[in-house]
MIFI-358104 format. One line per 10 residues: number of its first residue (from 1); for each residue z, x, y of N, C-alpha, C. Coordinates in nm, 2 decimals, padded with zeros to 4 digits. Atoms other than C-alpha are relative to their C-alpha. Layout:
N
NUM	Z X Y Z X Y Z X Y; ...
END
This chain:
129
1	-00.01 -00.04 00.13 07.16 -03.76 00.75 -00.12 -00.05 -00.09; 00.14 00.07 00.08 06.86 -04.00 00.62 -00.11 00.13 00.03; 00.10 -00.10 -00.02 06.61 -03.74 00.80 00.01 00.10 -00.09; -00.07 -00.14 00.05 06.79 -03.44 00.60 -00.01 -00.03 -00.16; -00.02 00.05 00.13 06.78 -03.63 00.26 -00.17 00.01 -00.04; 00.13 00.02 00.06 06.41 -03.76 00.30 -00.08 00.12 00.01; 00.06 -00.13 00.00 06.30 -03.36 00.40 00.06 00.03 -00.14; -00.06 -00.11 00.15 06.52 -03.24 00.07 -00.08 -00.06 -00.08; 00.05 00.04 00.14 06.33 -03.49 -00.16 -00.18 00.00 00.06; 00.14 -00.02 -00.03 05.98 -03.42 00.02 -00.05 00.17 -00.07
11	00.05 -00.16 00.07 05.96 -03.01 -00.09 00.03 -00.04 -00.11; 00.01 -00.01 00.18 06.07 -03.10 -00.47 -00.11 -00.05 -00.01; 00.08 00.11 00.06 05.85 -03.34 -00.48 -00.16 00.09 00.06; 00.14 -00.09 00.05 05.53 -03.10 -00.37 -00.01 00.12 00.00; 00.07 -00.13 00.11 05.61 -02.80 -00.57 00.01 -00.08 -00.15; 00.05 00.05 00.14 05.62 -03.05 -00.85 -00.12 -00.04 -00.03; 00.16 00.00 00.02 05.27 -03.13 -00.79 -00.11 00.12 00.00; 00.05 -00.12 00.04 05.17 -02.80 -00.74 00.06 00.05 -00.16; -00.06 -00.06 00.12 05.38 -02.70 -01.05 -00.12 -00.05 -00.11; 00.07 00.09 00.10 05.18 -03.00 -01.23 -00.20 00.04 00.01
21	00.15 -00.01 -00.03 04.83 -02.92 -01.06 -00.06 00.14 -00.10; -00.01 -00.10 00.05 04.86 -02.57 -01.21 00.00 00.03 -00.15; -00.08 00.01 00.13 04.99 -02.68 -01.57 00.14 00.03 -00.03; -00.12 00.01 00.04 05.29 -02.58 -01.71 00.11 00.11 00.15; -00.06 -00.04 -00.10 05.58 -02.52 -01.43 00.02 00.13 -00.02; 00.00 -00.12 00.03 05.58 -02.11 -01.41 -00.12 00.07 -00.05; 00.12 -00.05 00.09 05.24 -02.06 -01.55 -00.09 00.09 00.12; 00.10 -00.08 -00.07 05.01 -01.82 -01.43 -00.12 -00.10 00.01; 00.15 00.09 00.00 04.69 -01.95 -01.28 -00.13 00.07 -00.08; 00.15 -00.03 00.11 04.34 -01.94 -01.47 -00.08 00.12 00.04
31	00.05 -00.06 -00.06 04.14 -01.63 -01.43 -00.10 -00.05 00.10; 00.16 00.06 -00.04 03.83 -01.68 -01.18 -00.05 00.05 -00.08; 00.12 -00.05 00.02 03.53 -01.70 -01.30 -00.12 00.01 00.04; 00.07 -00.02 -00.06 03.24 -01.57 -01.14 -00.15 -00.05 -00.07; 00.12 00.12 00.02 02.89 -01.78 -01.15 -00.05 00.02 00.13; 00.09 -00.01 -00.14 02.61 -01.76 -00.94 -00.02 -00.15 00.01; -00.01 00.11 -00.01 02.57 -02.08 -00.80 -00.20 -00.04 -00.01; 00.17 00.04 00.07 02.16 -02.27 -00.92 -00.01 -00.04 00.20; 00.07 -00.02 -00.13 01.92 -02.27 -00.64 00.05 -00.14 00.01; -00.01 00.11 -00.07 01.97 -02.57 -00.38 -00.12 -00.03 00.04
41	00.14 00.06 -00.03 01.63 -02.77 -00.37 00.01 -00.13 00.03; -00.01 00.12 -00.04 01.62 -03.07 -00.16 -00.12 -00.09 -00.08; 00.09 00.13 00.10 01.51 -03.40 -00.35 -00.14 00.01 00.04; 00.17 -00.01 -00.11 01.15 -03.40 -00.08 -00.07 00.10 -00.08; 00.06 -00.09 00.09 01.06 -03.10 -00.25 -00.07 00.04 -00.10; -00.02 00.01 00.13 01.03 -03.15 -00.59 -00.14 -00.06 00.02; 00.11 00.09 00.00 00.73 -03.37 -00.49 -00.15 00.06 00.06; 00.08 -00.08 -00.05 00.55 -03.13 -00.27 -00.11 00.08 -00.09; 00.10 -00.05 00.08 00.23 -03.00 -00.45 -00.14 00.04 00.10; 00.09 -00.01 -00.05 -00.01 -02.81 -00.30 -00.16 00.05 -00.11
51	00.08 -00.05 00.13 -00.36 -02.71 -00.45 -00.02 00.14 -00.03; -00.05 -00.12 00.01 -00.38 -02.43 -00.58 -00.15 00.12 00.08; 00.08 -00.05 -00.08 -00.59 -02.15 -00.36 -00.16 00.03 -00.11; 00.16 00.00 00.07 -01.00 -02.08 -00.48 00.04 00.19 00.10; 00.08 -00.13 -00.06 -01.08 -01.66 -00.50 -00.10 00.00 00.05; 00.12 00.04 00.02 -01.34 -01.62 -00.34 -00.07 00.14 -00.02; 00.06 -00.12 00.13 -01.60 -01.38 -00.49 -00.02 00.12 00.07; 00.00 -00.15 -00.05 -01.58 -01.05 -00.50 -00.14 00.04 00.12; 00.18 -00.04 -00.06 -01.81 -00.87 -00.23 -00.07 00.08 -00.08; 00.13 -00.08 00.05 -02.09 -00.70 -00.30 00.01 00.14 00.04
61	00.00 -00.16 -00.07 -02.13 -00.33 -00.28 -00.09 00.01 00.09; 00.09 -00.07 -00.12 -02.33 -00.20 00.02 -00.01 00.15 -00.01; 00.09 -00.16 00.03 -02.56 00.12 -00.08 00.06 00.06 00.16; -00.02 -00.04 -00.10 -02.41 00.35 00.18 -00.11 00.15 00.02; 00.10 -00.05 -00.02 -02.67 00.57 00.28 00.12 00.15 00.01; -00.08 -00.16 00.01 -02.62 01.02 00.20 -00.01 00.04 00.16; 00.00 -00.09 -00.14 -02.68 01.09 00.57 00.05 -00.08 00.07; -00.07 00.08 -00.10 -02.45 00.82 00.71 00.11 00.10 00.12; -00.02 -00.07 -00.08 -02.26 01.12 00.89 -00.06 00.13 00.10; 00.13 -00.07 -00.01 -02.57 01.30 00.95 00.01 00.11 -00.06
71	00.01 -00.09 00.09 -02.46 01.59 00.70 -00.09 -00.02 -00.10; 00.09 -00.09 00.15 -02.71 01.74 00.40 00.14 00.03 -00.10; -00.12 00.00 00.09 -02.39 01.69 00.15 -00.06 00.14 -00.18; 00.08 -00.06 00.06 -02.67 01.89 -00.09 00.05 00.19 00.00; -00.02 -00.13 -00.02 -02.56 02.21 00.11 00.12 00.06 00.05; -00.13 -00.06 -00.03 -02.21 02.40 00.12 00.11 -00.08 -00.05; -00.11 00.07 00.04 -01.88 02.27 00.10 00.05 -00.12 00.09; 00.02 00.13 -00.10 -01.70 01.94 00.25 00.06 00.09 00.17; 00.00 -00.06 -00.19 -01.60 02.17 00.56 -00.14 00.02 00.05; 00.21 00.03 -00.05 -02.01 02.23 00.62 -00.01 -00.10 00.01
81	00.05 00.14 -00.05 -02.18 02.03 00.78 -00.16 00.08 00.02; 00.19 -00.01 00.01 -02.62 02.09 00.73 -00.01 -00.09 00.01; 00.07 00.13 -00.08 -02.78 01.88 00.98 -00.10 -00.02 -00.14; 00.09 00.07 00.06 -02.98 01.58 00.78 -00.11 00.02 00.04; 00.13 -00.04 -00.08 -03.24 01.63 00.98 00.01 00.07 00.17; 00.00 -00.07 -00.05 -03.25 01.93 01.16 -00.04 -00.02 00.21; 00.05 00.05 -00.13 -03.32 01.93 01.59 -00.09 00.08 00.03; 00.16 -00.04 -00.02 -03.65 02.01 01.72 00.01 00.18 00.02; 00.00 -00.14 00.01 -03.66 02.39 01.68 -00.08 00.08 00.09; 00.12 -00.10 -00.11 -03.82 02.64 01.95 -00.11 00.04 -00.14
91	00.12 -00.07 00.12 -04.15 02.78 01.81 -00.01 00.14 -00.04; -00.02 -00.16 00.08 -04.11 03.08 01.58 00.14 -00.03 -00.08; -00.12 00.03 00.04 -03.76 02.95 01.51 00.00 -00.08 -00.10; -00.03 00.07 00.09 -03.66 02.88 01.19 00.11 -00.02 -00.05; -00.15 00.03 00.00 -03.37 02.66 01.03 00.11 00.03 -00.05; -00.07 -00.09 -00.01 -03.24 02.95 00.91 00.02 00.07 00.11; -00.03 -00.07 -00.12 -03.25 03.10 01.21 00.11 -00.08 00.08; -00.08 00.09 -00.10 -03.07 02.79 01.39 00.17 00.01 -00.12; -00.12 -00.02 00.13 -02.81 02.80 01.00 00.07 00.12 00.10; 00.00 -00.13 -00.06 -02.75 03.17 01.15 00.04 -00.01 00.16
101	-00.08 00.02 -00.19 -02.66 03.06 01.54 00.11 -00.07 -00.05; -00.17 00.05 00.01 -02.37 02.84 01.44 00.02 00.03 -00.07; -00.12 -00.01 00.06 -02.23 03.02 01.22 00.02 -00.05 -00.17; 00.02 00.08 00.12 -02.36 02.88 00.86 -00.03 00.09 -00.07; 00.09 -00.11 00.07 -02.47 03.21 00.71 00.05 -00.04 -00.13; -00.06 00.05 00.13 -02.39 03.16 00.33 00.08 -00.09 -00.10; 00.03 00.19 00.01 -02.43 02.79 00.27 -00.03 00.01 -00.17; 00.09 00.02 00.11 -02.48 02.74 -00.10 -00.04 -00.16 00.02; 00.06 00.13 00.07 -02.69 02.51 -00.26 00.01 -00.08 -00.08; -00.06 00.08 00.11 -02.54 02.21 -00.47 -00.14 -00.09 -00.05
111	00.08 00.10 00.12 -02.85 02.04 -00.56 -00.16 00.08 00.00; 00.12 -00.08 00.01 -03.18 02.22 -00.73 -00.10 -00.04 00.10; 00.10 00.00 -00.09 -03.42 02.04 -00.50 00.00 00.04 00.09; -00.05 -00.11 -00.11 -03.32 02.21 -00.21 -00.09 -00.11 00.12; 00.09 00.05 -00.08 -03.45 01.94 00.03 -00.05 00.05 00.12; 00.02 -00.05 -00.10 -03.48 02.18 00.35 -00.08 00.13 -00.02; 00.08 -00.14 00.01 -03.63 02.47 00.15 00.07 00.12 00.07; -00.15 -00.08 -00.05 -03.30 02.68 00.25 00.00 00.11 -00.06; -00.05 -00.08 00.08 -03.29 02.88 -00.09 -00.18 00.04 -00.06; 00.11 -00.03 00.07 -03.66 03.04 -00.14 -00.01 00.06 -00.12
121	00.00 -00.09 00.09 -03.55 03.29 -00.37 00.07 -00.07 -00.16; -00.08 00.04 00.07 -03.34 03.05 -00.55 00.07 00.03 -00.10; -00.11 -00.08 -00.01 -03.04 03.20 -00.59 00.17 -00.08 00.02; -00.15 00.10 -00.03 -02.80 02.92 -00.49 00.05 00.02 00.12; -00.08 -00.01 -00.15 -02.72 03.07 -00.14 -00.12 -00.02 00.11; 00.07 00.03 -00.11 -02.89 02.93 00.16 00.01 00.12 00.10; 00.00 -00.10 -00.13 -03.03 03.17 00.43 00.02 00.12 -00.03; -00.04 -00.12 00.02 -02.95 03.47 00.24 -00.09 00.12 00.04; 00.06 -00.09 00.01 -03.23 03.70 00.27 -00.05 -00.02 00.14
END
């Protein structure tokens, strides 16, 4: 009967601490409230200092040369392609005539000087006549 006494006075006794933990016996508990919890930075940390990095200077531009893909950019559109300097041509054969084997017939000319002498009549279209 002692066992059966000290279990009966063990449950009052902790929903009265819960009752009391809670506040008033019957009370609703407190809403949550939601909170982002602050960064966790170990103490070591805080001490760490590094320096701070050096830019280093800008590069330089590099003059890229107009006949780096060996196109004449002077003549037609970016799908043409006018050899920079033309290949050794049979004799009588001229680079209209070679314009005229692949396929380049009416090539204009984007820049007045005409560096190949393309447009004699100057007219704006290479190899026309």
């Amino acid at each position: 009967m002692a066992a059966l006494t000290a279990a009966a006075v063990a449950v009052p006794s902790a929903v009265l601490f819960a009752a009391q933990a809670s506040g008033a016996p019957g009370a609703r508990p407190a809403p949550a409230v939601q909170a982002t919890p602050g960064p966790h930075v170990l103490p070591f940390a805080k001490k760490l200092r590094s320096p701070r990095p050096r830019l280093t200077a800008r590069p330089k531009k590099t003059a890229i040369p107009a006949s780096i893909d060996g196109c004449d950019h002077a003549y037609g559109t970016a799908g043409q392609c006018v050899p920079w300097d033309f290949p050794k041509l049979a004799r009588g054969e001229s680079r209209c005539d070679w314009i005229r084997a692949h396929k380049l017939a009416g090539i204009t000319v984007n820049n007045p000087r005409d560096r190949h002498r393309l447009d004699p009549d100057r007219n704006g279209i290479a190899c026309d006549n």
